[in-house]
C-alpha positions as CSV (number, residue, x, y, z in Angstrom):
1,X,-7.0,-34.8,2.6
2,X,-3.4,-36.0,2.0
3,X,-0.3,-33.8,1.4
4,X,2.9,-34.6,0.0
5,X,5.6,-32.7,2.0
6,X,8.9,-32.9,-0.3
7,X,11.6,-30.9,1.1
8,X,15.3,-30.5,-0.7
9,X,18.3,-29.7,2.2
10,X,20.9,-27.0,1.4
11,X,24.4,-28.5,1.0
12,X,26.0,-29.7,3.9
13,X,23.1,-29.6,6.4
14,X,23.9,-32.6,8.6
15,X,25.4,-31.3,11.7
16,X,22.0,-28.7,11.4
17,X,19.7,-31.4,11.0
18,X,21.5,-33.2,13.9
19,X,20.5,-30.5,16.4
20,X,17.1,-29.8,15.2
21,X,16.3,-33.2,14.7
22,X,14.3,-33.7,18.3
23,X,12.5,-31.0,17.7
24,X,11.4,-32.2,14.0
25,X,10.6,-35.4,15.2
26,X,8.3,-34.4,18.0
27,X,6.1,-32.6,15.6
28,X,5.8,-35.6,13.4
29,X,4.9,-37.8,17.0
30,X,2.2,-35.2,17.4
31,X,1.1,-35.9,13.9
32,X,1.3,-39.7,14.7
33,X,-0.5,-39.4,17.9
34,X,-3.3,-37.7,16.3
35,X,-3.5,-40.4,13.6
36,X,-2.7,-38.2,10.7
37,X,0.6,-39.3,9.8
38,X,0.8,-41.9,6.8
39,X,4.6,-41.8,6.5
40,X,7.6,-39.5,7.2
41,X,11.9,-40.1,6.6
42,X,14.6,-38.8,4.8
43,X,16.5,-39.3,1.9
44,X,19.7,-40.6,2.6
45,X,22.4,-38.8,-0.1
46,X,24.3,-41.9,-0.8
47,X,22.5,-45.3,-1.4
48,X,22.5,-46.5,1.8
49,X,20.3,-46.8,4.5
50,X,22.8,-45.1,6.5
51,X,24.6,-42.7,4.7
52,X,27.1,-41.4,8.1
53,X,28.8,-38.4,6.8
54,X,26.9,-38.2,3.6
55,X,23.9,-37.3,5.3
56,X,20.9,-36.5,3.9
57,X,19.7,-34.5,0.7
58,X,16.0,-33.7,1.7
59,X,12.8,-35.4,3.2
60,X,9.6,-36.4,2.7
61,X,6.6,-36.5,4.7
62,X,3.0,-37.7,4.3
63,X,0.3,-36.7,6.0
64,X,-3.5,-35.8,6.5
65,X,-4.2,-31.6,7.1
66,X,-7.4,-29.7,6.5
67,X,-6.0,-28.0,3.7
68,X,-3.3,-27.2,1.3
69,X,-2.9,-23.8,3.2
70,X,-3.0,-25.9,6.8
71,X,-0.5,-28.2,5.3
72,X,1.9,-25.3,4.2
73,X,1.5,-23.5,6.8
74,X,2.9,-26.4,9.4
75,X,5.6,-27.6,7.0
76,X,6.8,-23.3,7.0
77,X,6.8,-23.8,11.0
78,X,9.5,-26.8,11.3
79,X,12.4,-27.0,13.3
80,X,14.5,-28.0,10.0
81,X,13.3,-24.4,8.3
82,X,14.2,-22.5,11.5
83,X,17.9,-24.3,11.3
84,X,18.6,-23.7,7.2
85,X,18.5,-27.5,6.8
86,X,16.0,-26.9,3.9
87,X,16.4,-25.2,0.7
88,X,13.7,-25.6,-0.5
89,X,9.7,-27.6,0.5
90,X,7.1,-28.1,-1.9
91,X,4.0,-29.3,-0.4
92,X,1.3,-30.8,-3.0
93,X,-1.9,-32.5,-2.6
94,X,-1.1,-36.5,-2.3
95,X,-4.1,-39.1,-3.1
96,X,-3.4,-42.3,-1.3
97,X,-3.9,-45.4,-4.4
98,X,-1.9,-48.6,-2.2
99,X,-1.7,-50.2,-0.2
């Protein structure tokens, strides 16, 4: 199944996100490899696609786990929780409508 992984950053996280970010994006290229990755970004905090200094106010990932508990489970093991760039991820079952 499809979960919605919707994380919010803590204020000021750029410069954490910066250095975590290979490590964060390696997992999702796992995920991609695999074929269960439907989409994955972040929110820029400014309307723009990029936001420099701004930086980012959360993320959002889609993608296909076992479970909700699976799904939980590898969004509480990523390289953004271990650096403080999130304050918060909510992970909810996502049903795929379009395209």
């Amino acid at each position: 199944m499809l979960y919605a992984i919707i994380a919010t950053d803590v204020a000021n996280s750029l410069d954490n996100r910066l250095a975590a970010r290979p490590a964060h994006l390696a997992r999702l290229e796992q995920l991609k490899s695999e074929g269960r990755l439907v989409l994955a970004g972040p929110h820029p905090a400014v309307d723009s696609n990029d936001p420099g200094t701004a930086g980012f106010s959360g993320s959002l990932i889609v993608a296909e786990f076992e479970s909700l508990n699976a799904a939980q489970s590898w969004a509480d093991a990523d390289p953004y929780r271990a650096a403080g760039v999130y304050a918060s991820v909510l992970v909810k079952p996502f049903k795929r409508v379009l395209p």
